[in-house]
N, C-alpha and C positions, 0 to 999 in steps of 0.2 A: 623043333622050332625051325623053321623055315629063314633066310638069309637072305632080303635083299642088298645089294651091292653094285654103286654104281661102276662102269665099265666103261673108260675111256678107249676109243681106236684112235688110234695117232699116224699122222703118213708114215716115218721111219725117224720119228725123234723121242719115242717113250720111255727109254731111258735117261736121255740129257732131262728132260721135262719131268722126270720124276724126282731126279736126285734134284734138280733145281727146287721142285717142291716140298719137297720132307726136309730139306737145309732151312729153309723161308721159313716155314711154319712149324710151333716149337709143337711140343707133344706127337712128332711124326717122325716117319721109319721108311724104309724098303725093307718087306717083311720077307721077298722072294725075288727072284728073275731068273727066268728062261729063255731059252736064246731058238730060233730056229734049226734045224741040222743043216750044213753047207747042203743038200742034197733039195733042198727045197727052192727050186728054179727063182731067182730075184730076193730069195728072202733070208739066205743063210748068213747066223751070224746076228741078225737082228734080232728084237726081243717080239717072241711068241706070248707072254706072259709075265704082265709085273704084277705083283700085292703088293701095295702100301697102303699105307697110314698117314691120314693127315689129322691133328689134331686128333688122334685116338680113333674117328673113322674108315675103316676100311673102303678101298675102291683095286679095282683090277682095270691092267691097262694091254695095250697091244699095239704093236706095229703094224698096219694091212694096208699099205697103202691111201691114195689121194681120191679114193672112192667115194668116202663120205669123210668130209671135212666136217668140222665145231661149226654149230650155228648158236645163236643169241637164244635159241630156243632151250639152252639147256646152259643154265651156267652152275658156279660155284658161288656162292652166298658165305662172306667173312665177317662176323659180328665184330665190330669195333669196338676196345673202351673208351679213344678220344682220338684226336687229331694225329698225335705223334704217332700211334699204330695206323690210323688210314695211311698216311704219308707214307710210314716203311713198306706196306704195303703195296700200294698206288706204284710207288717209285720203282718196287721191282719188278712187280710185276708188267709196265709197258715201258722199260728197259731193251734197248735191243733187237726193237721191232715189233712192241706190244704197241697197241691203240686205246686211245682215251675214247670212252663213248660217251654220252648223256646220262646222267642221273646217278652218279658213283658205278655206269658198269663199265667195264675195261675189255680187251680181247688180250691174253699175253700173246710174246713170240710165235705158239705153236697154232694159234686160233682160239686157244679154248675161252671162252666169256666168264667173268670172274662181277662178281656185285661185291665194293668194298663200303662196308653201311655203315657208318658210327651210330650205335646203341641212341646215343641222343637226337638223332633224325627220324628214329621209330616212334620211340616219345613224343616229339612233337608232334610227328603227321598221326598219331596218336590221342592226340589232349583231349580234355575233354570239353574244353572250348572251341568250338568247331571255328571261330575265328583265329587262332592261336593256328589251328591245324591246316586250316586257310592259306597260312600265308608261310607256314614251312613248307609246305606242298611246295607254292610258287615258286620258293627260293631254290627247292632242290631240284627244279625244273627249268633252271636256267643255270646249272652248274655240269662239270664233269666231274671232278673230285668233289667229295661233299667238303665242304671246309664248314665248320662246326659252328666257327667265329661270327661266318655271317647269316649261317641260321637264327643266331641269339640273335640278332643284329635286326632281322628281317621280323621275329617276332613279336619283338618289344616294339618295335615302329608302330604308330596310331596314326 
């Protein structure tokens, strides 16, 4: 059976940004880390290779410099089951030098683009009243955090 596994490069913070990650998110680990040998010109000492786990799936990570930074083209998608979890979420994840974008997606400190989605905005933009799903689209299109409250809010409105 063949293993895909996503693999984050990070400039030189893939450790702080790991353990930051496996702490946040419960069911998650550092499963390894490898460090480069002092003998590897700018790089020794930093992590050559991390495995963890977030929420039971695996990803690999690495240090290699500022070559290729996180783009929006590739984020981390976190199912919500209400507001209280967007919130812990949201809050730490643009903590410190993270950015709030449009429509629940976030950038943390290191770049990486993260989507915090409460489970009941899928539903909606989901109904099967396409007026219902109408008008949750709208609301969540004029938000950066999803707040839940005014989703109900916005589809009960006639």
């Amino acid at each position: 059976m063949t293993d895909v596994t996503p693999f984050l490069w990070f400039d030189d913070a893939a450790e702080e940004a790991v353990t930051f990650y496996t702490a946040l998110i419960p069911g998650s680990e550092i499963v390894s880390l490898g460090r480069y040998p002092d003998e590897v010109p700018g790089m020794g000492g930093k992590v050559m290779h991390v495995h963890f786990r977030l929420a039971g799936r695996d990803y690999l990570g690495m240090d290699a410099g500022p070559q290729f930074p996180f783009t929006e083209a590739v984020s981390l998608y976190v199912s919500c089951g209400g507001q209280a979890e967007v919130d812990r979420y949201w809050d730490a994840l643009v903590a410190d030098g993270g950015e709030e974008q449009p429509c629940g997606w976030l950038k943390d400190r290191w770049g990486l683009s993260w989507q915090i989605i409460p489970d009941r905005l899928i539903e909606l933009i989901r109904h099967p009243d396409p007026e219902i799903a109408h008008r949750a689209v709208q609301a969540m299109l004029r938000m950066r955090r999803i707040d839940i409250g005014a989703l109900e809010d916005a589809v009960a409105a006639r």
